[in-house]
Structure formats: structure tokens, C-alpha cells
Residue, then its C-alpha position, 0 to 999 in steps of 0.5 A: x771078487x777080489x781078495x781081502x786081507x782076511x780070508x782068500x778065494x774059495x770055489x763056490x762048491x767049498x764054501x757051500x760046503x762048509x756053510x752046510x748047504x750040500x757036498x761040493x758034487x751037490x753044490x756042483x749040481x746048484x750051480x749049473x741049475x742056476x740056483x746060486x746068486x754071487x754079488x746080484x749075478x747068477x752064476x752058472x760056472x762051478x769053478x767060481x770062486x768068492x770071497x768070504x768077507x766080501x761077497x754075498x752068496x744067495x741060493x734059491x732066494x736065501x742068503x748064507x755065510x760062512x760060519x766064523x772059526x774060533x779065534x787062535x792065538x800062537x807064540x812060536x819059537x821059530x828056529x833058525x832057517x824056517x820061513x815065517x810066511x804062509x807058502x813058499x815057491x822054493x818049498x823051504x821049512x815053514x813056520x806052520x809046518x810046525x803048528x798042528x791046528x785046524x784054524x787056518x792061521x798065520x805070521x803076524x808080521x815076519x822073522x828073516x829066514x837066519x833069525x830065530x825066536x818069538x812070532x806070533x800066528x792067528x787068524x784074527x786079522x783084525x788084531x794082526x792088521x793092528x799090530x802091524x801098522x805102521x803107526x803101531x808103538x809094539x816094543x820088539x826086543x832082540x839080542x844081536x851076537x856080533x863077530x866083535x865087542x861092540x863099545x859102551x862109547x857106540x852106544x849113542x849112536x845106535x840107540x839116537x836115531x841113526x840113518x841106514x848105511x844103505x838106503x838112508x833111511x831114519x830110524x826111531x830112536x832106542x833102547x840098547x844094552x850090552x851084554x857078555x862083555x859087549x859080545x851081546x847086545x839087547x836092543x828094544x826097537x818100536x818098528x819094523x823095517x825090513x832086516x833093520x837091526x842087522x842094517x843098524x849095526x851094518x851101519x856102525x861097522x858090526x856083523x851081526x852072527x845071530x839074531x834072536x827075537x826074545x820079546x814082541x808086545x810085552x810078550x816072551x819065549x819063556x819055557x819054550x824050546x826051538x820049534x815050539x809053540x803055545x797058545x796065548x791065554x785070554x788075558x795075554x789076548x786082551x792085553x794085546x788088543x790093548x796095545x793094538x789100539x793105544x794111541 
């Protein structure tokens, strides 16, 4: 009854609960009957827990699942200094402290904690999954204000495939184009390493003062203020999924 990357762990009370079949107190009473069958094996312990996804789930002889929320999709502006994870030992702001839905949704993928803009939450983990493998080609756009003008010279250097100062790790060559005199760079990148384009521009010798995530798969901020969010309309959807699944 190990966790899958789609839904966690519930208390078998729970998801009886939620497939219809009795209240937790009633769905307590079934277990210790011995009425509940988990993966082939009578269970007799109200505290276990099954997974969803994964395990069958019979009681008295007939087999239930949960039922399939609806499927969400979110485009959040994430402020400065919230966490784009779903839970937080340090209890620091989180981006679902913003998003009042009764899905149970999460990031795709993550900002750092000091980088603000455009994140996607769901609970299609199917898409999420797509979108953040590794072989993926999604387009993330960010524009990195620096402490210095940055050259038109450098250019070649941060967009022809540099290896990272730290680790020496090779990055995919990409797109770059200054602005604000070269205060401001939009810098189009098709992957995702952890910090990467701080680590880029560490690598040429700039600090990195802010980071902004202004476009991810063909999709923008628009209207949206710091801590807002909207949900994506179908056709947006769809054509995330075709970009999930190109080649």
C-alpha cells in the first residue's frame, strides 16, 4: 500500500466514506467485522490505510473506488517568499494558501522561494507528470534583473550551452534578450535545473536581484496581480496537453 505519485494514503474509514458506503464511525464498525478486504487480505485494524490508485478495496464481497474529482487547472502569480510546495515543516506562506478550492491540487514543478510569477497548480497528475519530465521541450520565460548592465557581447556565452560554475553541469543552449539598457534580461530556457538561471548568470559573474516567471508552455500572467490566480479555460488545457505529449 505504497504511495503513488497521483493521490496519497487515506484511512480506510475515509475512503469508505467518501465512496458512499457508511460514515467513518460506521465504516470503523465494518472493519472490526472483518467485512473489508484490501489487495485479497481481510482487514481487522481501523487505522489502515489504502491507497486510492492502487489498492483494491472490497466489502462484503463487492468492489468500491473512490469516485474522480473534476479536474482543475490553475495559473497563479506566486509572490515573492511563498513556497511552491504542498506542505512546510517551517510553516512559511505557501502557494495553496492562496488557492480556495475544494480539489485537492498541487505545483507543477516549483519557483524558488525569492522567485515570483507564473505557476501552474492541478490535480491531473497525468498532465503534471508530462509536463515535468525531463525529456519535455516546455518553454519557461523569466526576466532576471541584475545588480549590473549585462554586455550584448556576453550574450553568446549565456544562450550557447554554458556549464554551470558550480557543479559543471551542461545546460541546453537558449534564448536571450536584453532590456532596460541591459539592467534586464528575458531569458527563454527549455528545462529546469534547480536555481539554473541564477546558476547561469552566477556562472558569467552577475547577481541576479529578482526573478520573474512570466510565461511557462505558451502560457502568460496577463491581468494578474501578485497572489492571484485563475483557472485555465479548456482550450488552454488542450493545448497543454498537446505539448505534453509532442515529441
Amino acid at each position: 500500500m505504497k504511495n503513488s505519485t497521483n493521490s496519497e494514503e487515506v484511512r480506510i474509514n475515509r475512503f469508505l466514506a467518501l465512496c458512499g458506503i457508511a460514515s467513518r464511525r460506521a465504516a470503523d464498525q465494518l472493519v472490526l467485522e472483518g467485512r473489508v478486504m484490501v489487495n485479497g487480505t481481510v482487514i481487522t485494524q481501523p487505522g489502515t490505510k489504502v491507497n486510492p490508485d492502487k489498492d483494491e478495496v472490497i466489502v462484503d464481497g463487492q468492489k468500491y473506488a473512490q469516485p474522480e474529482s473534476r479536474k482543475v487547472y490553475i495559473l497563479f502569480n506566486k509572490p515573492r517568499n511563498v513556497i511552491s510546495t504542498s506542505s512546510d515543516e517551517k510553516n512559511r506562506e505557501m502557494v495553496l494558501d492562496y488557492i480556495d478550492v475544494k480539489e485537492r491540487v498541487f505545483p507543477v514543478g516549483r519557483l524558488d522561494r525569492k522567485t515570483t510569477g507564473l505557476i501552474l497548480l492541478t490535480n491531473d497528475g497525468t498532465l503534471a507528470n508530462k509536463l515535468m519530465h525531463p525529456s519535455s521541450n516546455v518553454k519557461k520565460e523569466y526576466i532576471a534583473v541584475l545588480g549590473e548592465k549585462f554586455p550584448a557581447s556576453m550574450l553568446p556565452q549565456l544562450t550557447g550551452g554554458m556549464r554551470l560554475k558550480d557543479t559543471g553541469e551542461k545546460v541546453r543552449p537558449c534564448r536571450a534578450k536584453l532590456l532596460d539598457e541591459g539592467m534586464q534580461v528575458l531569458l527563454s530556457i527549455h528545462e529546469g535545473k534547480n536555481h539554473q538561471v541564477r546558476r547561469m548568470f552566477e556562472t558569467l559573474g552577475y547577481e541576479v536581484k529578482r526573478l520573474e516567471r512570466v510565461a511557462y508552455a505558451g502560457l502568460t500572467i496577463g491581468e494578474l496581480r501578485r497572489g492571484e490566480w485563475r483557472y485555465l479555460s479548456r482550450n488552454e488545457v488542450r493545448e497543454l496537453y498537446k505539448l505534453a505529449e509532442s515529441p
